[in-house]
N, C-alpha and C positions, 0 to 999 in steps of 0.2 A: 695548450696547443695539441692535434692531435699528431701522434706519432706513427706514422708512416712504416717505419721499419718494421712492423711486427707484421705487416700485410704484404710482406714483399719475399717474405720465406722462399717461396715458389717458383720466385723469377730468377731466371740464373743472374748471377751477381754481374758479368758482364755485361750486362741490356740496362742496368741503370746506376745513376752518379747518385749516391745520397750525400747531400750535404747538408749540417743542420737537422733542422724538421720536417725538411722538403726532398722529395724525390722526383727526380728527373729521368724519365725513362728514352735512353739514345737506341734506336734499331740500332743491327748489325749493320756497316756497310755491306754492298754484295758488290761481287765482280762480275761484271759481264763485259760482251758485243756487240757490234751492230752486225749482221748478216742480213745480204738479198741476193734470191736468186732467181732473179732475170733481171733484164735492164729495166732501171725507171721502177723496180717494180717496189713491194710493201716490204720494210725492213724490220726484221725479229731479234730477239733478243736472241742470248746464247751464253752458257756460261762456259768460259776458256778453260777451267781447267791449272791441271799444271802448263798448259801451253805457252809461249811467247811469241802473242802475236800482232801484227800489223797490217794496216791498213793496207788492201788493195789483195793479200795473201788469200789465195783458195782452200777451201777446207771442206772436212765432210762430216756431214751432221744426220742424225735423225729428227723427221718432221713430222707430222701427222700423216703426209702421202709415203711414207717410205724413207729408204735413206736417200741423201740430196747432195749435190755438191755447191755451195754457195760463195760469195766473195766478201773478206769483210768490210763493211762501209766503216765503222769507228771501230776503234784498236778497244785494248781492256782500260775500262775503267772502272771507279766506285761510283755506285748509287745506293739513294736509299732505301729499303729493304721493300718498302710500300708504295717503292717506284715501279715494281716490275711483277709480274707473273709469278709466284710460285709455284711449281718448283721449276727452275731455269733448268732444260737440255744441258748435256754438258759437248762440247765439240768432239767429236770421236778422233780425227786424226788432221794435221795438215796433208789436204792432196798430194800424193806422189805422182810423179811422170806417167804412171800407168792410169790412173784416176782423169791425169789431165787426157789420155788417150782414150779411155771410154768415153770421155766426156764429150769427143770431137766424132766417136763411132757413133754415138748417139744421134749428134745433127744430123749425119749423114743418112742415118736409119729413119728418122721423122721425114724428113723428106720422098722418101720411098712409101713410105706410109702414109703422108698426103695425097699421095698421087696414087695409092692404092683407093682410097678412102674418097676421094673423089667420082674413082670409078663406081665405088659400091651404092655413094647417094645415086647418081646416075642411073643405075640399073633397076633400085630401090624406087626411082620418079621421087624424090623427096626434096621439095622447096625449099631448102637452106642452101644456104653460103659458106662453105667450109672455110676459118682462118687461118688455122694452123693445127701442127701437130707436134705434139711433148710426148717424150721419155721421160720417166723419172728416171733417178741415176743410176736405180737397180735393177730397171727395165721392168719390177714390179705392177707396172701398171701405161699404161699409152691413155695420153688425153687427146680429145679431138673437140675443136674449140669454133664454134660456127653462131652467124646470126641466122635471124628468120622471120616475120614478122609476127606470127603468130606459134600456136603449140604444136611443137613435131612428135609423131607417132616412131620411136627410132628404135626401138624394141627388135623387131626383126631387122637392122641394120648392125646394129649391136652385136647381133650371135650369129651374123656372120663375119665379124671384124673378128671377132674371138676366135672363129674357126682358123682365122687364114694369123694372125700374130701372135694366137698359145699364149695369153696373158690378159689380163685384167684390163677393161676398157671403159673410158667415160666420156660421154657426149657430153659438153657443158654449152649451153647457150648464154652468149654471152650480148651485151648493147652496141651500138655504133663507138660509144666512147673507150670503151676496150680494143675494139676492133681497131679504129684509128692508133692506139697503146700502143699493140700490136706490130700493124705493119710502119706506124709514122709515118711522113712526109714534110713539106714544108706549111707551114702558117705565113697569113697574108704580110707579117712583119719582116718576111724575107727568110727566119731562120728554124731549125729543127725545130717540130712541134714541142711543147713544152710537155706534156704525158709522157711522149717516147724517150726525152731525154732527161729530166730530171725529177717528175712530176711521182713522188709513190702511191699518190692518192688523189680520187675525184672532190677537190672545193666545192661543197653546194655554192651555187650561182643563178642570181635572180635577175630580170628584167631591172629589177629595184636600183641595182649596181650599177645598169647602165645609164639608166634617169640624173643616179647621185653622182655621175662626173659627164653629164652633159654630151653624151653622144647620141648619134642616132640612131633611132627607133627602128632603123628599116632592118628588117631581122639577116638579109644577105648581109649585114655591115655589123653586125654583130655575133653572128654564127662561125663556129671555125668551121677545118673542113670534114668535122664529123657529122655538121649538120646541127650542133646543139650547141649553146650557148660557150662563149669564149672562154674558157678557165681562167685568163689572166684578165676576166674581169674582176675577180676577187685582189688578185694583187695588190691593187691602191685603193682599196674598199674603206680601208679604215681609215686611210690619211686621208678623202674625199670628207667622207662624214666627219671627220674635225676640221676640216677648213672651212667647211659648207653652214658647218654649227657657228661661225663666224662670222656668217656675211648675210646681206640682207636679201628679200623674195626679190626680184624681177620687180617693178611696179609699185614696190611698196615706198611710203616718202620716210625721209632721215632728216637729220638735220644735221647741215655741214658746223664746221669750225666755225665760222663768222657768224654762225645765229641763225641762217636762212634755209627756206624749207626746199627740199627740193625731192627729186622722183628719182628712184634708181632707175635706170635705164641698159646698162648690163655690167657683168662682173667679171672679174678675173681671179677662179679659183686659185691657182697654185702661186699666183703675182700676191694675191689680197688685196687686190685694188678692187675700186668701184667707182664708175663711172655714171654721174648725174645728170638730169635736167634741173638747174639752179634757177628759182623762183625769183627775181630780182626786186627791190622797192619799188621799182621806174613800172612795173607790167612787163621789162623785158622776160626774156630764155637766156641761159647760155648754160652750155655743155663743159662740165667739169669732172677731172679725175680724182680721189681722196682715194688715201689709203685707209682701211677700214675702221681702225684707233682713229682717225679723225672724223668720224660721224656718228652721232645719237639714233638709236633705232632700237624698237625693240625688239628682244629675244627671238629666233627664228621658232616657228613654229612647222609643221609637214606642210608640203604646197599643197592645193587641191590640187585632185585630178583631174589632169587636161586630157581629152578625148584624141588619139592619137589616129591619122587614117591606118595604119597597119595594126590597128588593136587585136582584129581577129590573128590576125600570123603569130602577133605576141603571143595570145593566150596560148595557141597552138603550140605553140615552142616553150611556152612554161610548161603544160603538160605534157611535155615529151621527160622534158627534164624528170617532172617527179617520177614519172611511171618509168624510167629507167631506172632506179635507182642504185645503191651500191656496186663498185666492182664486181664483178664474178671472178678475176683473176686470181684472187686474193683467197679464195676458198680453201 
């Protein structure tokens, strides 16, 4: 048998268990956080450090834009070493009273700065929609975050923003579905959008999603209010295609319990029922309900496609989707 041990000189002795003739090599665990910072927004690793700390505590980190001040979403824990990014940040400090005090001079200052920044597109005649305006925590740099529907020339808008705030500036164009991130509102289900408040990431979402739990196709009934397809239609995506993998086409015939043929006639995804037109000996009909284990059918295959009258909207609003793609917050 071959012996293992003489190939392992190299490895520090802690990364692997040998036992026997066999070598088992275990990563280190690591420690890390969750950090995010903005609301709803994309959550990064971080490693604590000597710190002890807890969920909800402010702390202040370096990032790729500067230093930041963020909140932790998950406290410290172990993963595995090939779980995460090397090398993990390490947190520089928990926020002090004075950090939490920049960090309130800041809002206040971005605000000033949109309403500066506003004026200056104005002046500029430049077609964009300013959404907002960020400080980083070190005041290193000001973002300014706008849609548009096409390519803006912001070059000379740029160096005169630099003139008038003495720091480093960035125009980011960003999609309707940020923008909605952004400012929020409510959704047609009555409660905070779901981006604004918990949502760290855009779901791709297809028309497909909507076909696979039976809604309609008319794109106002399916659009949130960013104007692009519902995110929580991905929510029950998956539980749709396994009950759906269950049950028989519309039209297509089974055969009940008793032996007799009959026609589906419509279903109840999340019940599992299915309701038939029952083929009787006599020549009659009659309309019967089974639950799905009581009828023979075969295996679902994809339905055709039925020609929808809002086909054109649809494909419109599929390729809005793709041609938005990824966040831009998240840069």
């Amino acid at each position: 048998m071959f012996d293992i041990r003489a190939s392992l000189d190299h490895v520090p002795p802690d990364l692997c268990i040998i036992r026997d003739e066999y070598a088992i090599c275990v990563p280190d665990p690591v420690h890390n956080l969750l950090i995010r910072f903005r609301n709803a927004g994309k959550i990064y690793y971080f490693g604590p450090g000597n710190l002890d700390l807890t969920a909800g505590m402010h702390v202040i980190v370096e990032t790729a834009r500067g230093v930041e001040l963020g909140t932790v979403m998950i406290p410290t824990r172990e993963v595995n070493d090939d779980s995460v990014i090397q090398p993990l940040k390490p947190v520089i400090r928990i926020a002090t009273e004075a950090d939490e005090k920049t960090a309130l001079k800041n809002r206040e200052k971005e605000k000033e700065a949109f309403k500066i920044c506003l004026e200056k597109i104005a002046k500029h005649k430049l077609d964009m929609k300013l959404v907002e305006a960020e400080y980083t925590f070190d005041n290193n740099k000001l973002l300014f975050y706008f849609t548009a529907d096409g390519r803006i020339d912001f070059r000379e808008l740029v160096k005169d923003l630099a003139s008038v705030f003495r720091t480093r500036i960035e125009l980011r164009q960003i999609g309707v579905r940020d923008e909605t991130k952004i400012c929020g509102g409510i959704g047609i289900c009555g409660r905070t959008l779901c981006c604004h408040s918990y949502l760290s990431e855009f779901a791709p979402v297809s028309i497909k999603m909507a076909k696979e739990q039976n809604l309609s196709l008319n794109p106002t009934k399916i659009s949130g209010v960013c104007g692009r397809l519902m995110c929580c239609l991905k929510n029950e995506e998956e539980a749709y295609e396994e009950l759906n993998s269950r049950l028989p086409h519309i039209g297509s015939h089974v055969k009940t319990a008793e032996g007799l043929d009959a026609e589906v006639q419509s279903v109840s995804v999340l019940k599992q029922l299915v309701k038939v037109i029952v083929f009787l000996d006599d020549g009659e009909k009659e309309v019967r309900e089974y639950r799905v284990d009581e009828l023979k059918f075969r295996p679902n295959k994809p339905k055709n496609r039925i020609k929808d009258k809002h086909d054109k909207e649809l494909k419109k609003l599929e390729a809005m989707e793709k041609k938005e793609g990824k966040s831009k917050l998240n840069e």
